[in-house]
N, C-alpha and C positions, 0 to 999 in steps of 0.2 A: 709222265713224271708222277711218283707218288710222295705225300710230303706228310712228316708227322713231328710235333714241336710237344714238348712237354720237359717238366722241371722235377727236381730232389731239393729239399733241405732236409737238416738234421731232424727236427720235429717228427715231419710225416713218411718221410723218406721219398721214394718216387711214386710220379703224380699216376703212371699207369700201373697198373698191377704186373704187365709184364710189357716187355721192351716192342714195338713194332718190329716184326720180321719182316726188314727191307736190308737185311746183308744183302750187298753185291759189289762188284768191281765196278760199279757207276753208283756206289753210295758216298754221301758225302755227309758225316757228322759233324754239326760243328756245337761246339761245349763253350759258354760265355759263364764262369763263375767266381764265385769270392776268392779275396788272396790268400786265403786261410787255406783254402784244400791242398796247397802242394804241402804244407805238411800232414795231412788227410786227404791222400787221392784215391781213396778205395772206391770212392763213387766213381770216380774219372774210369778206373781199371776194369769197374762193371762194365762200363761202355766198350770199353777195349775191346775185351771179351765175348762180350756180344754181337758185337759186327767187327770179326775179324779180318776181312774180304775189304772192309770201305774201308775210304781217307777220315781220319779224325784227326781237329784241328781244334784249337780253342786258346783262350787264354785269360788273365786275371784281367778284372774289374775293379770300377769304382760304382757298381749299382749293375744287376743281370734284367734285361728290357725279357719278358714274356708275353705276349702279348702287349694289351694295354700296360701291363703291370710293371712296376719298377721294385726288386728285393734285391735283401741284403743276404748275405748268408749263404745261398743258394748255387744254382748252377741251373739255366737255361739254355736248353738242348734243342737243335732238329736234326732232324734225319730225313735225307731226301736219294730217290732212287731215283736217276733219271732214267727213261729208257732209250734215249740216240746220241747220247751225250756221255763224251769219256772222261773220266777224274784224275789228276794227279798231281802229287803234294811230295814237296820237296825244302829241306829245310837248311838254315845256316849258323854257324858262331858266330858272333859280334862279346867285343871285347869291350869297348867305345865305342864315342860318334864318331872315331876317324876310322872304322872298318864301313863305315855305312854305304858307299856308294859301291864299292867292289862286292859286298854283299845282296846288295840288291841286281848285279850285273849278273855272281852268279846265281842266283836262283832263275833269271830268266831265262838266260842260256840252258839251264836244268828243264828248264819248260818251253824252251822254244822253237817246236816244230809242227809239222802241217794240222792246219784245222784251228788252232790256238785262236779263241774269242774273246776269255777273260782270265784275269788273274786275282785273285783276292789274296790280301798278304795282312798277317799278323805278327806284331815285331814285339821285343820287348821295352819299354816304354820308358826308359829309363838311362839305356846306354846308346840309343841313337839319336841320331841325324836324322831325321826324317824326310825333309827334303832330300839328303843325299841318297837317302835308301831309293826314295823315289827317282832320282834320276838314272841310280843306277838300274832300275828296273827298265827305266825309259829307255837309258841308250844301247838296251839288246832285243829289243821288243819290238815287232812290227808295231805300226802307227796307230793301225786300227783296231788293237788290242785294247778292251778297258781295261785300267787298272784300279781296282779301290781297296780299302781295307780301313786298319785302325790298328793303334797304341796300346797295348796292352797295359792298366793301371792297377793305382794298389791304394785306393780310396784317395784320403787327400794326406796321406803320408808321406809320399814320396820316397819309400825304403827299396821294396823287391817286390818286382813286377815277372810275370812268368809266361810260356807257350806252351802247347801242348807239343812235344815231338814224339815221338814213336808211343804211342800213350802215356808219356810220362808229361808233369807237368818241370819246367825248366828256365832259372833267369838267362841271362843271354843269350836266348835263342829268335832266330826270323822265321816262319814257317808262311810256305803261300803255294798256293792250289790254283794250278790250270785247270781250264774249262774247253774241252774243243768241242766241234759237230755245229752243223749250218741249220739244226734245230733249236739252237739250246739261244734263249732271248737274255739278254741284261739290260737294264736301263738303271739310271742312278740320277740324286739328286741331293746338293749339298746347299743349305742357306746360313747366314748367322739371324743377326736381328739384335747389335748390339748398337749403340751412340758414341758415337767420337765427342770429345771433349779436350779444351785445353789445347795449345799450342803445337800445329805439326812443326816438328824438331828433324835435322837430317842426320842420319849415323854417319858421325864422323869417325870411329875406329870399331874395327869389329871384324871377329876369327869365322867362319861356319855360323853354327849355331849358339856361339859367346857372343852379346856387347857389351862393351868397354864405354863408348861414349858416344853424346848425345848432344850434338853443337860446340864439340871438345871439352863438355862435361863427364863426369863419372856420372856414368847409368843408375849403377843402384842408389847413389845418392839423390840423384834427382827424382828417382822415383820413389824412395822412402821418403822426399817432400810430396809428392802427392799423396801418397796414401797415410801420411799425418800418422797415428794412436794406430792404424792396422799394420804398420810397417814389423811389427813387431812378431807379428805370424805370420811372415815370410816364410816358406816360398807358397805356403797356403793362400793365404791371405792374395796373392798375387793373381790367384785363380777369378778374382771378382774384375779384375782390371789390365783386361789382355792387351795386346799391342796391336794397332794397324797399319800394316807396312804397304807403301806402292814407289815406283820406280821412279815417278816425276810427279810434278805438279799436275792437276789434268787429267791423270788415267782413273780412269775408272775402275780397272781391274786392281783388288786388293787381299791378300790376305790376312790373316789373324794369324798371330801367334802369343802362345800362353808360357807363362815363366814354369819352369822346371825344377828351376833351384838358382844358389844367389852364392858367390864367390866375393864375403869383403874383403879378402887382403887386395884383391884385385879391384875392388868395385864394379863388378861385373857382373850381367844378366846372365843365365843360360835358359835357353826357350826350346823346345822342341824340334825346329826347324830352322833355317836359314835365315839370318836378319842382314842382307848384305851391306857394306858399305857403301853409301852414296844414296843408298835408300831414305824415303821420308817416314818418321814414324810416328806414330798420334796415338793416345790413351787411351782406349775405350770402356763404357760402363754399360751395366744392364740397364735394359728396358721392356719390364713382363710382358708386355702385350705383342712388343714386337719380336722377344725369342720365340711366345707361341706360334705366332704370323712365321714367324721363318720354319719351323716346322712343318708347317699346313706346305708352305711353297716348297723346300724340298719333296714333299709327299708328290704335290703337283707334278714336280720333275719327272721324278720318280715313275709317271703312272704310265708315260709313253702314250701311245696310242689308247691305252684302257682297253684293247680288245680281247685282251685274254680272257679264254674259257676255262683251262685247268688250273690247277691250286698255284701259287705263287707265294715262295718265298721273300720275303722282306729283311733283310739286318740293316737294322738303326744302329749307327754309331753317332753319340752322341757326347760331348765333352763334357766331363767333369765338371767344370766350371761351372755350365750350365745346370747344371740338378745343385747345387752350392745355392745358386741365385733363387733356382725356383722354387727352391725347398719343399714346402708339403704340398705345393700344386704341380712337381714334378710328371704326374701321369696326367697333368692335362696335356704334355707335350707327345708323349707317345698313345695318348686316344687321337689326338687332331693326324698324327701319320697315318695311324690303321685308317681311319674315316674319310680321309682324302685317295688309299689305294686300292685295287682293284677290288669286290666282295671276298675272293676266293682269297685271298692274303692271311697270308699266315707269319706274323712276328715274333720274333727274337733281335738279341742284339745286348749290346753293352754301353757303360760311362766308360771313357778314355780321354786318354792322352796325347788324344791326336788323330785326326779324321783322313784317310789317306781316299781322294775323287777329284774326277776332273773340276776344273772349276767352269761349269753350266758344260757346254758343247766343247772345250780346247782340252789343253795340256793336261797330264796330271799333278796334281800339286798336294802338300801336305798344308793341313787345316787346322786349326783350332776354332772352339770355343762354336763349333758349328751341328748343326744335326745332318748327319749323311745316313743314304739310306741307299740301299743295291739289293734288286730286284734280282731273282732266278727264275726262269721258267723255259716251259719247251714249247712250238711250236709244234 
């Protein structure tokens, strides 16, 4: 496997003087950059052009991870050639969150034959389901297929989020790339690090990814009582105070999810993923020390065995929400990744909308408010 990451902004333009020649039908480019270039993809089109032969994938940001570094403006690239390992990338419309799970069914069927190890999917951040996308990935998918990815975002606007499809940048699109060959390694590693607080509440009504209400309460109203004077930069403002939802009293297994946007004729949340009925749900608030900590332990995750000798890929996907909270100490979260993964690790990655990984060793699930990380290498 050969692996090369480097970056463009407008300023300097690009960081090498000219492109690594690693074209091949086992190359995989992937492009994490600002929401600004779909109406400026001339950099995007370089690429294109360049490695006509690979898969190129990518999509809008709320902040492009490069290594340690976190910028704005920009576009954070790698390019990796593997040599035993096959690429292919296949992509979908989504209209809504009510196309999300048939879309996510087909792109696996699109990708689901001998050799299949992983899939990595990047959606548009705005018009799905997340959960559903996720399921529907799941229920075409053999078992032992990982699946990860991430939300494509568009800072903390919430307007027009994009994917890379055919070299073009594009809203409504799901784009996801299989991985076969019995050499080719993935490991991954998903943590929060955030505090519960305040009364778990059970959803009492609630569509998909809409709630309506909270102990037969209106949602948004009760939650514009907790967030008092910030209610007011909604659905921003919602980003500092995501949800923790779990099934019973008791379980230990929980996920997060982050508001998307806010419906008042309805009084109603919409969140990125699935808030089912009958579910318990609790507030949660930052706590610095403990989102760095979660970081470091997806890294952990993340590291596998540590016995790899050649270069190794890394994408951080890492939530919006969280670079909000961390603000100017934001790259201490992606130095403590790099420093806990293998030496030969090479980073990229993006802020989003939504962290698509298993949660530790089971199912796959959609995430908020968490740092995910997925590892590529050959054996």
């Amino acid at each position: 496997m050969q692996l090369s990451t480097f970056s463009f902004d407008a300023a300097n333009g690009w960081s090498p003087s000219a492109f690594p020649p690693l074209d091949s039908d086992r190359t995989l480019v992937m492009v994490y950059a600002a929401p600004g270039y779909i109406d400026n993809p001339q950099p995007i089109s370089d690429l294109y052009r360049a490695y006509p032969r690979s898969r190129l994938i990518g999509c809008s940001t709320a902040g492009e991870i490069a290594g340690p570094e976190v910028n704005d403006g920009s576009l954070s690239v790698a390019v990796v050639r593997f040599e035993h390992s096959d690429v292919e990338a296949v992509s979908a419309q989504i209209r809504d969150a009510a196309d999300s799970h048939e879309a996510g069914a087909q792109l696996a069927r699109q990708l689901c034959r001998a050799g299949l190890r992983s899939v990595f999917v990047l959606s548009d951040g705005l018009h799905v389901n997340g959960s559903e996308l996720v399921k529907g990935l799941a229920a075409a998918l053999p078992a032992d297929v990982t699946v990860t990815g991430g939300l494509a975002a568009d800072g903390d606007r919430f307007r027009r989020t994009w994917v890379i499809r055919d070299g073009k940048p594009e809203s409504g699109v799901i784009t996801a790339v299989g991985l076969y060959g019995e050499r080719l390694r993935v490991t991954h590693g998903s943590r929060g690090g955030w505090d519960s607080f305040g009364p778990e509440r059970r959803i009492t009504r609630s569509n998909g990814n809409i709630l309506y209400e909270l102990d037969g309460k209106p949602a948004l109203a009760l939650y514009k009582e907790y967030l008092g004077e910030r209610a007011s930069g909604l659905p921003a403002t919602g980003l500092l105070f995501p949800l923790s939802i779990r099934k019973q009293a008791g379980e230990s297994r929980q996920v997060v999810r982050t508001i998307l946007g806010i419906d008042e004729a309805r009084q109603a949340l919409i969140f990125a993923g699935d808030v089912p009925k009958g579910y318990l749900a609790q507030l949660m608030r930052a706590n610095f020390d403990r989102l760095l900590n979660g970081a470091s332990l997806a890294a952990d995750q993340a590291k596998g065995d540590g016995q790899t000798s050649g270069p190794v890929l890394a994408v951080a996907i890492s939530c919006v929400g969280r670079r909000l909270v961390l603000g100017e100490r934001i790259e201490e979260e992606t130095e403590s990744t790099l420093e806990n993964l293998p030496p030969a690790t090479q980073q990229v990655g993006f802020y989003s909308y939504g962290e698509i990984s298993p949660y530790t060793n089971g199912s796959c699930d959609l995430h908020n408010q968490t740092m995910t990380l997925t590892t590529f290498s050959e054996a």
